[in-house]
C-alpha positions, 0 to 999 in steps of 0.5 A: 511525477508530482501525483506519483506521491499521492493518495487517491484524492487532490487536495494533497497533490502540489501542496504534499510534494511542496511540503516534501520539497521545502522539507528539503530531500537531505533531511527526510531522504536517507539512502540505504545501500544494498550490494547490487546482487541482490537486486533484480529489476525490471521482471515481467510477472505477467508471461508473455506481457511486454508492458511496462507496467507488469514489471517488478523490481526484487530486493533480495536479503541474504541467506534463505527463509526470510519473509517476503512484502510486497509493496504497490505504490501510490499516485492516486490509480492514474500516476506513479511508477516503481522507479520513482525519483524525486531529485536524488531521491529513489523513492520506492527503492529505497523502501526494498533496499532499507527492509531488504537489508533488516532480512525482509525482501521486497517486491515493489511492483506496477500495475497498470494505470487509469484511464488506461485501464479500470480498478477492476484491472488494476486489482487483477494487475496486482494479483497477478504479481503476488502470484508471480512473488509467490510462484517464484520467490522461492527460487531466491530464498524466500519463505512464501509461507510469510508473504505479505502485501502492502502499500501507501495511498492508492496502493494501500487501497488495491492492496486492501482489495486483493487480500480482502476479495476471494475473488482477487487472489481466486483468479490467479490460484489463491486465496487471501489465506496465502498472505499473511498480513497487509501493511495499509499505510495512508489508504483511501476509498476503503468505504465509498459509501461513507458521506461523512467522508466527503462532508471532511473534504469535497472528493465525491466527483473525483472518486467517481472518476476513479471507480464510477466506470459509466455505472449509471446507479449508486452500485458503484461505491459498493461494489468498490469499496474494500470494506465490503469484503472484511470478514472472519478469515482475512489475513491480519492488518496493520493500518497506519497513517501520519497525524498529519493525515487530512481528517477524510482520510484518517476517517477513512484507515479508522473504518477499516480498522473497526470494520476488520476488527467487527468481523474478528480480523486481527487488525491494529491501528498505528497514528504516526506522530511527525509526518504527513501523507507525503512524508509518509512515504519517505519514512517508510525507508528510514529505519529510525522512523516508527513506521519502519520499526512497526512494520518490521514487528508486524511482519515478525509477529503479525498477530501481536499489537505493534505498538499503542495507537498515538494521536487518534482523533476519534473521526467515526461519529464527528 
């Protein structure tokens, strides 16, 4: 449970969650309510899946035509579950129930985890439920033709893969130019490939767990990398993470951003002033935050610059 809060490296993964902790969960946690009608849990988007990790739970506004964010959480591919709680914290339905309530509705989905399962499975997991959301959102009043996908640490990773790859989405009947855009909020292994990376902190060995997958050449940090696949035609993004982010992986959201914006996707960068990688994804619940209030303006217009860059430390060439 501790790793659920995550990103893809260690490092953060007892100090974070101490932080969050000694931060004391009253400050940082606000619970937003919404009626329980308007929630759905536990829905299999896989037909005939009986596995607990093909299951999503649906925060649903009121009315009709309102967007759609899918949401993948983190823990780092080998931890993390949808129904996270820490204390009295509901960590990922707090996030439904807070966008669900501003007239965006959520899908927090699972996906299955490693050694279970690959990456390569992982990013067939969440292309599956965007297909379900986008087969069936409809029927809850949804306008699918808004549908936006996003997530915090390993899920901001799988998130960037399946909107990013033709052949993620082609696999289950899309294409990237069903979504409309990506919210990548502390992502990691983006760029595999990047040494400067691993000269900020020693992680080389636990990516390789992660993705290597008994390829015995260097091949694997390509083939992984998300940042391979950034090209003209790929749905905007909005790529966000805390000040307090470790320089690795503020390296890492800076090479996508540039990356995406090369190859003229629309793409903004957003430094979030006051928080950490775990805290993070506390903020992403709490609509007096600048991270919620950028996402929100990105959903509305995601072609339009969400708010100026704050604090970026140019990492790119150190």
């Amino acid at each position: 449970m501790v790793a659920s809060l995550l990103l893809m490296g260690p490092g953060l993964i007892l100090s974070g969650y101490v932080a969050v902790r000694r931060a004391g969960m009253a400050v940082l946690y606000r619970p937003i309510s919404l009626p329980d009608q308007q929630v759905r849990h536990d829905i299999s988007y896989i037909e005939g899946s009986t596995d607990e990790k093909h299951r999503l739970d649906l925060f649903l506004p009121q009315g009709t035509n309102w967007p759609v964010l899918i949401f993948v959480h983190g823990g780092g591919l080998t931890s993390g579950d949808k129904s996270l709680h820490v204390f009295v914290a509901d960590v990922y339905g707090n996030i439904g129930r807070c966008f669900a309530a501003a007239g965006i509705g959520v899908a927090v989905i699972n996906y299955r985890l490693q050694p279970h399962v690959t990456w390569r499975q992982q990013v067939e997991d969440v292309a599956s439920a965007t297909a379900w959301v986008y087969s069936h959102l409809r029927l809850y009043g949804a306008d699918t033709g808004r549908l936006f996908i996003g997530g915090h640490s390993a899920g901001a990773h799988l998130s960037a893969r399946v909107a990013l790859d033709p052949k993620a989405l082609g696999r289950v009947g899309l294409s990237p130019e069903t979504l409309s855009g990506v919210i990548a909020v502390c992502g990691a292994a983006f760029d595999l490939c990047d040494n400067q990376t691993y000269r900020f902190c020693h992680r080389l060995r636990q990516y390789e767990q992660r993705f290597r997958c008994d390829d015995p050449t260097e091949a694997w940090k390509t083939e992984a990398s998300p940042i391979r696949f950034a090209a003209a035609g790929a749905p905007p993004f909005l790529v966000m993470y805390p000040e307090g982010e470790s320089k690795s992986l503020q390296r890492q959201s800076q090479l996508l951003h540039e990356a995406l914006r090369r190859n003229d996707v629309p793409s903004e960068l957003l430094v979030v002033p006051g928080e950490g990688h775990c805290r993070m994804v506390l903020a992403l619940s709490r609509p007096d935050k600048i991270a919620v209030q950028a996402v929100r303006r990105f959903i509305e217009n995601p072609c339009q610059p969400v708010a100026p860059v704050r604090g970026v430390a140019d990492l790119t060439t150190a």
